[in-house]
C-alpha positions in Angstrom: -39.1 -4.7 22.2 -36.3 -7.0 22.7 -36.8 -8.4 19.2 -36.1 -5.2 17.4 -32.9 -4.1 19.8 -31.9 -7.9 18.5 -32.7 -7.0 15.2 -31.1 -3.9 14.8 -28.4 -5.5 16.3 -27.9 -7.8 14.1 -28.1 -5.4 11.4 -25.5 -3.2 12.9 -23.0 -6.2 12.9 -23.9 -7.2 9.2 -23.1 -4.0 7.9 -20.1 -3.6 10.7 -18.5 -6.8 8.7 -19.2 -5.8 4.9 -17.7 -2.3 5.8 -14.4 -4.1 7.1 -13.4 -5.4 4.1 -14.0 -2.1 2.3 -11.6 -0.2 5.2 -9.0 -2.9 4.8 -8.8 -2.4 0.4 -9.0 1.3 0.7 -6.3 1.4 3.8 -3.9 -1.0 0.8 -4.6 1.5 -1.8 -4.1 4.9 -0.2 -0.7 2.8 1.1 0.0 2.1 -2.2 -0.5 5.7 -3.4 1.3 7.7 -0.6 4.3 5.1 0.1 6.5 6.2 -3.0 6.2 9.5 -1.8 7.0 8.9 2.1 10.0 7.1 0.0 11.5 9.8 -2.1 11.0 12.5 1.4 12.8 9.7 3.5 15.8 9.5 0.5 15.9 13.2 -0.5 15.9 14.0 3.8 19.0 11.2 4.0 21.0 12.8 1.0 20.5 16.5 2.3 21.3 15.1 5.8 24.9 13.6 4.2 25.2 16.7 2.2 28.4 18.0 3.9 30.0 14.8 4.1 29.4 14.2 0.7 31.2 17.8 -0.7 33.6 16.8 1.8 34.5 13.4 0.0 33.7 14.8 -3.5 35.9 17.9 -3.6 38.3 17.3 -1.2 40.8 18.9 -4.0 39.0 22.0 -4.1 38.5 22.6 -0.2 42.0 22.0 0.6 45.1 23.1 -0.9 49.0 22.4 0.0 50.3 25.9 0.9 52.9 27.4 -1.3 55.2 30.4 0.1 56.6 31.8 3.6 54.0 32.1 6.3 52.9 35.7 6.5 51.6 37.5 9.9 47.8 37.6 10.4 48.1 41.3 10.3 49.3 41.3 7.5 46.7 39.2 5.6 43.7 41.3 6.0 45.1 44.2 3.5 
């Protein structure tokens, strides 16, 4: 009886050690297929994250204008 636990065993650790090599090549692949997109989600996140600092830098000129007149009462502004 102890022969065949041995046995089996042995087996078990065989087919243990050709199935590493198999989980290590298929873990490099699916890496290599689902890093570019981790990528562009990490870059596209970063760029909306900077989003308003960005408009702030890029149309500065538009946003903010140099005001031009007399000063009016805020009454006076809404109609």
């Amino acid at each position: 009886m102890s022969e065949k636990i041995l046995a089996h065993s042995a087996r078990a650790e065989k087919s243990r050690s050709a199935l590493l090599p198999l989980l290590r090549r298929l873990h490099f692949y699916i890496g290599l297929f689902i890093g570019p997109f981790i990528f562009v989600a990490a870059l596209t996140g970063a760029l909306y994250v900077l989003t308003p600092q960005l408009e702030s830098a890029l149309y500065s000129h538009q946003l903010y204008t140099d005001s031009q007149g007399e000063e009016k009462p805020w009454r006076n502004k809404s109609g």
